[in-house]
C-alpha positions, 0 to 999 in steps of 0.5 A, spaced: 519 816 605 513 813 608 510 808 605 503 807 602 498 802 604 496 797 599 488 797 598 483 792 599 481 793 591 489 793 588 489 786 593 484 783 589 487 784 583 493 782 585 490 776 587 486 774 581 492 776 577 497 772 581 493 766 583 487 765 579 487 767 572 492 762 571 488 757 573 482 757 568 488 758 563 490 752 566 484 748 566 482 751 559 489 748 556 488 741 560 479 740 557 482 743 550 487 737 550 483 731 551 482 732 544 489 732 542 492 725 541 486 720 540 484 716 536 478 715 533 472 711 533 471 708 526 465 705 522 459 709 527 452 705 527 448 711 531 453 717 533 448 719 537 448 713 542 455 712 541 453 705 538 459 703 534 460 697 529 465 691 532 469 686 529 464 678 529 468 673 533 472 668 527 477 663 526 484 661 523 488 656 523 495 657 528 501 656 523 505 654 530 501 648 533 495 648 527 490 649 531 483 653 531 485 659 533 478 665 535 479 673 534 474 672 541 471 679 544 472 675 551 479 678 549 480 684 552 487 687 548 488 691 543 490 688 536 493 690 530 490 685 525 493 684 518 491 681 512 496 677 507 492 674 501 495 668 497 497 672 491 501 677 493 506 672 497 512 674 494 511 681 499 510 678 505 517 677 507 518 684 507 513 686 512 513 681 516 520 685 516 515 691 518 511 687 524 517 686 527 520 693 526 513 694 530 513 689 536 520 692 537 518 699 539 511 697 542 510 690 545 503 691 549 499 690 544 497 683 540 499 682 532 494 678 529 497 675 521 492 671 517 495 668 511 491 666 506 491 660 503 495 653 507 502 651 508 502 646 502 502 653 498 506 657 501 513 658 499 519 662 504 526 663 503 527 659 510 523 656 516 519 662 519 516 659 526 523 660 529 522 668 528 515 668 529 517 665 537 521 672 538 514 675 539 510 671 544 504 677 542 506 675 535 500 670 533 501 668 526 495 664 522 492 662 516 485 660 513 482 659 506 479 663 501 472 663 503 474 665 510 479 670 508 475 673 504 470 674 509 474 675 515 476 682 510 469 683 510 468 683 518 473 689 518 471 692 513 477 693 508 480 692 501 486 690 498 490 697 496 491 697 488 497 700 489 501 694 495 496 689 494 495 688 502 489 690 505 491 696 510 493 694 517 488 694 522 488 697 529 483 695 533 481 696 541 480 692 547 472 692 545 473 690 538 472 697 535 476 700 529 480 704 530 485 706 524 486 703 518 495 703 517 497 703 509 504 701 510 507 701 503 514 702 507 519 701 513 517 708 515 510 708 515 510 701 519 514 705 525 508 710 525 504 705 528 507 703 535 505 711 536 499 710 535 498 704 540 501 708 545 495 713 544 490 708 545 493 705 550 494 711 554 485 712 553 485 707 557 489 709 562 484 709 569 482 716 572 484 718 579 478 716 583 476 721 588 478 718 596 472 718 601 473 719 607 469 714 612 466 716 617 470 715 624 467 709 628 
């Protein structure tokens, strides 16, 4: 039986069938995901000039050395900051249990801790700085009243009536809030280093186009 020539026209079709239909599918799916998995920035001065409010520079006090340490804008890491007033102490044991449940699933971000308050006051079943020394990223510190209240103030939070902590804070390289973290349990704590990882990955350098240079 002889066989029948192809047309031009059902080649064309073919062709977009095959080939590029599926491109601008692919395309498509790859634009609607660069919504997918960010997280957002917080606390807009001026939407339409992406003007966003940043964390001030502050200092506490280290508790390993005891010396003045500076949340500084010059340092370019990701944080999650959280705050420990005075009088919920009985708890802070339990989520420095929950800050290390974080750096053991995530450890390229810092952790900054403020205690309120100062050593004579604080009260701990045992020596914490050898657990603190596990975690270089760990920065542990405290300040007094007057200051820890402002520095809730620059991140602009408050106590949760229901833990009694400030929300853990997660914030950018450019000093940017990025989310506010209630951790009223074990569970909750382990959904931040995904979150890290998300913000991480918007840093991620773009491939950059390779220009050819002329031959000499």
């Amino acid at each position: 039986m002889e066989k029948l020539p192809i047309s031009k026209s059902y080649k064309r079709y073919l062709l977009i069938g095959l080939f590029i239909v599926p491109f601008f599918i692919g395309m498509a799916l790859i634009f609607m995901g660069k919504g997918i998995g960010t997280l957002p920035k917080l606390h807009a001065i001026d939407a339409k000039k992406k003007l966003f409010y940043t964390v001030p520079e502050f200092e506490v006090i280290s508790l390993s050395n005891h010396q003045n340490f500076t949340f500084s804008h010059k340092d370019s890491s990701i944080y999650v900051v959280t705050l420990h007033p005075l009088s919920n102490q009985f708890n802070w044991e339990k989520h420095l249990m929950y800050l290390t449940k974080v750096m053991e699933r995530y450890n390229n971000a810092k952790v900054l801790t403020i205690l309120e308050g100062d050593t004579s006051q604080f009260k701990w079943s045992e020596n914490p700085k050898p657990f603190f020394e596990k975690f270089p990223k760990w920065i542990v510190t405290y300040t007094n009243n007057s200051n820890f209240e402002q520095i809730k103030n620059h991140f602009r939070t408050e106590v949760d009536s229901i833990n009694g902590l400030p929300p853990y804070i997660i914030v950018d390289k450019e000093k940017i809030i990025r989310a506010y973290c209630k951790i009223n349990d074990l569970k909750t704590a382990r959904d931040i280093p995904k979150m890290l990882k998300i913000l991480n990955n918007q840093y991620a350098p773009r491939n950059k186009k390779v220009e050819k240079r002329p031959t000499p």
